[in-house]
Each structure stands twice: as C-alpha cells, then as structure tokens.
C-alpha positions as CSV (number, residue, x, y, z in Angstrom):
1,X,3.5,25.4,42.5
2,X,4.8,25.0,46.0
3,X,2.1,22.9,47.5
4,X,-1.0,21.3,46.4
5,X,-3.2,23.1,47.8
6,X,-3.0,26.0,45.4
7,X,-3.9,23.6,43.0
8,X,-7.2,23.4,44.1
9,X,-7.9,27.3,44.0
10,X,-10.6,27.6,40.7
11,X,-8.6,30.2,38.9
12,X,-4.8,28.2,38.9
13,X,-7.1,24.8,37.9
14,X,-8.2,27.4,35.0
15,X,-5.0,28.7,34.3
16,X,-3.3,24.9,35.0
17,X,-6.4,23.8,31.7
18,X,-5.5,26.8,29.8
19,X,-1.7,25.6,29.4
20,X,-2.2,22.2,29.0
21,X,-4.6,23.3,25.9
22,X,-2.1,25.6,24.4
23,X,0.7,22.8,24.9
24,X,-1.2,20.0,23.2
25,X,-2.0,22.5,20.2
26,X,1.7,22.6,19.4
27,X,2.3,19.0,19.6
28,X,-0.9,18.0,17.5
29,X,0.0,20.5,14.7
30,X,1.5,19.6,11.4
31,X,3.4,23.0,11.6
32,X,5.6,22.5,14.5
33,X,6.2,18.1,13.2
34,X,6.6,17.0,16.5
35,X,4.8,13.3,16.1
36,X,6.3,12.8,12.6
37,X,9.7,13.7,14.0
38,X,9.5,12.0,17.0
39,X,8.8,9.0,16.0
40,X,12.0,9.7,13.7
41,X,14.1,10.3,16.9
42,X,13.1,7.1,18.7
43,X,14.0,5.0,15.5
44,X,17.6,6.6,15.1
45,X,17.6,5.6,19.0
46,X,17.0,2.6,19.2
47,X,19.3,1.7,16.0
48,X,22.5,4.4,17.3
49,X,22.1,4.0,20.7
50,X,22.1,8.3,20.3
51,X,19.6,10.5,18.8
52,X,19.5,14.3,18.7
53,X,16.3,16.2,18.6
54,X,16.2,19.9,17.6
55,X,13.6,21.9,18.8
56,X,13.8,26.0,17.6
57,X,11.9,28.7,18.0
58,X,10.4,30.1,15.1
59,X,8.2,33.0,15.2
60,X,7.0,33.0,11.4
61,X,5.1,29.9,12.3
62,X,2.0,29.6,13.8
63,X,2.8,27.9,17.0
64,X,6.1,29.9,16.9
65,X,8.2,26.8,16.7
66,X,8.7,23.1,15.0
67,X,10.9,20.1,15.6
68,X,13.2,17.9,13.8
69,X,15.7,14.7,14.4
70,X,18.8,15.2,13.4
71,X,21.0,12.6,11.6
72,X,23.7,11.7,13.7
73,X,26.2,12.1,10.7
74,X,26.0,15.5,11.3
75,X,26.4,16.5,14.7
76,X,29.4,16.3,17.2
77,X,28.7,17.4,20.6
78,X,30.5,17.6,24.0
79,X,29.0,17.1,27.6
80,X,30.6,19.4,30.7
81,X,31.5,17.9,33.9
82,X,28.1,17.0,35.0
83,X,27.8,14.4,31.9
84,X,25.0,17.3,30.0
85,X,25.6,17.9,27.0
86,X,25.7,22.1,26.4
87,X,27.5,22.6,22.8
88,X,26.6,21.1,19.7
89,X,28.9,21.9,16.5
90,X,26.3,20.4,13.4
91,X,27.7,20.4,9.7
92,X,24.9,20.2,7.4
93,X,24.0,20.9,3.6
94,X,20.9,22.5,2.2
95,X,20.1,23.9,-1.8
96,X,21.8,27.2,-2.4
97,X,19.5,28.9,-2.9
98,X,17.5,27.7,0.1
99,X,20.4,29.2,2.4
100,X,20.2,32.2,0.1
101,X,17.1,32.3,1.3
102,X,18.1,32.6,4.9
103,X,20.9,34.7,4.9
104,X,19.6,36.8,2.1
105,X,22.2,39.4,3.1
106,X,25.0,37.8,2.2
107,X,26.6,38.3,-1.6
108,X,28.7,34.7,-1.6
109,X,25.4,33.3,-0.8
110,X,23.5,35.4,-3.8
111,X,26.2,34.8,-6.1
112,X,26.1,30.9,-6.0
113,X,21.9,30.8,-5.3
114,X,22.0,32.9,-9.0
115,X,24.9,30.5,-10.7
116,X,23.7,27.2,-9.3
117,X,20.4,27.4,-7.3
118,X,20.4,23.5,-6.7
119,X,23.7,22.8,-5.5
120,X,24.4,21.9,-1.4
121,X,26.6,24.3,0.6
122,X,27.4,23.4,3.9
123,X,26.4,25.0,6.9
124,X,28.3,24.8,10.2
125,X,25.7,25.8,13.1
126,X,27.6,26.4,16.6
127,X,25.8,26.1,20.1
128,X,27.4,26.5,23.1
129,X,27.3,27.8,26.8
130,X,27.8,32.0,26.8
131,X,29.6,32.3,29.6
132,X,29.7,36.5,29.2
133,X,25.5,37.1,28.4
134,X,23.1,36.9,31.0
135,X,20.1,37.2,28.8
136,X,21.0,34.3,26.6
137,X,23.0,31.7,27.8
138,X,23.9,30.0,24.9
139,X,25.3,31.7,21.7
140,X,24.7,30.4,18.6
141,X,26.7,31.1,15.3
142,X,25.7,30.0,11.7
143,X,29.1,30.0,9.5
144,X,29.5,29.3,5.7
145,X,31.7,26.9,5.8
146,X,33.0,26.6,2.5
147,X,34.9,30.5,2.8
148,X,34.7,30.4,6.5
149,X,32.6,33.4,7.1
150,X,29.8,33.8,9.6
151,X,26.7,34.2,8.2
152,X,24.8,35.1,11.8
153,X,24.6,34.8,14.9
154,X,22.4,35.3,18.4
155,X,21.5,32.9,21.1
156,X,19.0,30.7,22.9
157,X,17.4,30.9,26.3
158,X,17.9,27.0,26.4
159,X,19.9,24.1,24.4
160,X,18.1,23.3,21.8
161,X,19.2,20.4,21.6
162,X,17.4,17.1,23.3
163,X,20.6,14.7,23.1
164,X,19.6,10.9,24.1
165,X,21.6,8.2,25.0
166,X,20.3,4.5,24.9
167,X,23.2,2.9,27.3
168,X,26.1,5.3,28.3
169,X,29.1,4.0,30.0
170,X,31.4,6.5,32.0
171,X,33.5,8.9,30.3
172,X,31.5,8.4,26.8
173,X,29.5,10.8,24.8
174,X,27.7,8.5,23.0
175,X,25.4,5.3,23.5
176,X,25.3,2.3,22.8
177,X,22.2,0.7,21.1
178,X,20.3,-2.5,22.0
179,X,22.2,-4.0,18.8
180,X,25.8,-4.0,20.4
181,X,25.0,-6.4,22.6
182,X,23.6,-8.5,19.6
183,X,26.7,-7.6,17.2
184,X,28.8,-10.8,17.4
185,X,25.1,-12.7,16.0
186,X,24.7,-10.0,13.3
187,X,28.4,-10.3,12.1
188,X,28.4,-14.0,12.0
189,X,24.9,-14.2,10.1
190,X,26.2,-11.4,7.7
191,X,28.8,-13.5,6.8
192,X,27.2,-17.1,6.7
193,X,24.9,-15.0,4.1
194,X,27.8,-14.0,2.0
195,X,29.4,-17.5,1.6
C-alpha cells in the first residue's frame, strides 16, 4: 500500500483480515511444521552461529507448503556481491526407497528401492540464480549422486532458502555463535574435566 489512507477503505481492511487469517493458518498447522522447525532453526543458531531454514512449496499438502531446518552438515552455500546468499549446493541421504518414491521414473532408483529398500543414497540438491529464465529465477536440479545423473529439475520463484547468521565478519559466509567468544572457558574446563 502506498499510503495509509487506503488502509482505512472497509474493503482493503477486509481483504488486509482475510490474509492475515490465511497466513496464520499455515503457520499454526502441523502440516506445513513451522513452530516445531523453527524452534529447531533458532537452536542450531544460537549453537553454529548459522542456521538454514528451507521453506518449499508443496502442492499435495494442504496449505501447499511445509518447512524444515536443515543440518548444517549438509549444506555449502555462497553469497554474491551484495553479501546474500542465492545458491545453495545440499548433500543429503534419505531410504531408497523413499527417493524411489520421488523420482519414481528413474530405473537406478527402482533397482536399489527393490534390492535394498532401507539403505541411504545421497541426494545432491542444486539452487542457484538463473540468469537465462525470466519466469523462475532460480533453477533447481536434484542429482543422484552416487552415478552422477540428474534425477529432475525446475525452479523457484524465490530462494528457498532462509540462511541466518548470528555474528558475520567481512568476507565470511558463515557466523559465528555466542559460544566463540566463550571458547577459550569451554576448552580449558573440558580439559580440567579430563585430568
């Protein structure tokens, strides 16, 4: 809205409720996970000094989307000039036949979800900036990594991915937590401890 006072027209103050309403239905359902996740996110903050929080759209769900912290272990990302960060590169493991249920399509996928339904591929999922689409600027590739073959790909309107740093110095992608300034204390009780 450009100024307030078309915030006080009846219809925008309905329309303004109306969103609000639809919002805090996503957050409070136990579909999308927001408050269980979040509270995930702020606890691998606080501890890494960097926290990464996914957010996808999902249209088989009945808000259309859910959230989820990542572990840190599993993500590398980069920030452009401006200190954002706009491409993620995640390595992570699910069942086999979990991704098999994903990327049904794909025979190495079938072939290990019939042999040994239980046992964790890795996935490498790839977001960055699409400089060539105007319609999605970010592309995003899902690759099997242990043959090296792309399993799928498409794009997002947005990152979907909410990077957070506690402290960030200059020409660093990652924070720093409130336990590096503490980490001399923690060493030396660690190893009063061991003696």
């Amino acid at each position: 809205l450009e100024n307030k006072e078309s915030e006080e027209i009846e219809e925008v103050k309905a329309w303004l409720q109306l969103i609000e309403e639809e919002v805090t239905k996503v957050f409070n359902s136990p579909d999308t996970s927001f408050y269980n996740q979040v509270h995930e996110f702020f606890l691998t903050l606080s501890a890494y000094g960097t926290a990464v929080f996914y957010i996808e759209e999902n249209l088989n769900l009945p808000h259309g989307m859910f959230f989820k912290n990542l572990s840190l272990q599993e993500c590398y990302f980069e920030e452009n000039r401006f200190g954002t960060v706009d491409s993620m590169f995640r390595l992570f493991k699910l069942p086999a036949k979990e991704a098999y249920s994903i990327w049904s399509d794909n025979k190495d996928l079938e072939k290990k979800a019939q042999s040994e339904p239980d046992e964790q591929i890795e996935i490498l999922h790839i977001v960055e900036k699409d400089e060539e689409s105007k319609a999605l600027p970010y592309k995003s590739e899902y690759i099997y990594f242990e043959n090296q073959k792309l399993l799928s790909e498409g794009g997002y309107s947005y990152f979907p991915f909410m990077v957070t740093r506690w402290i960030k110095e200059d020409n660093e992608s990652y924070g720093f937590a409130p336990a590096n300034h503490v980490m001399p204390s923690i060493k030396e009780i660690n190893r009063l401890k061991q003696v």
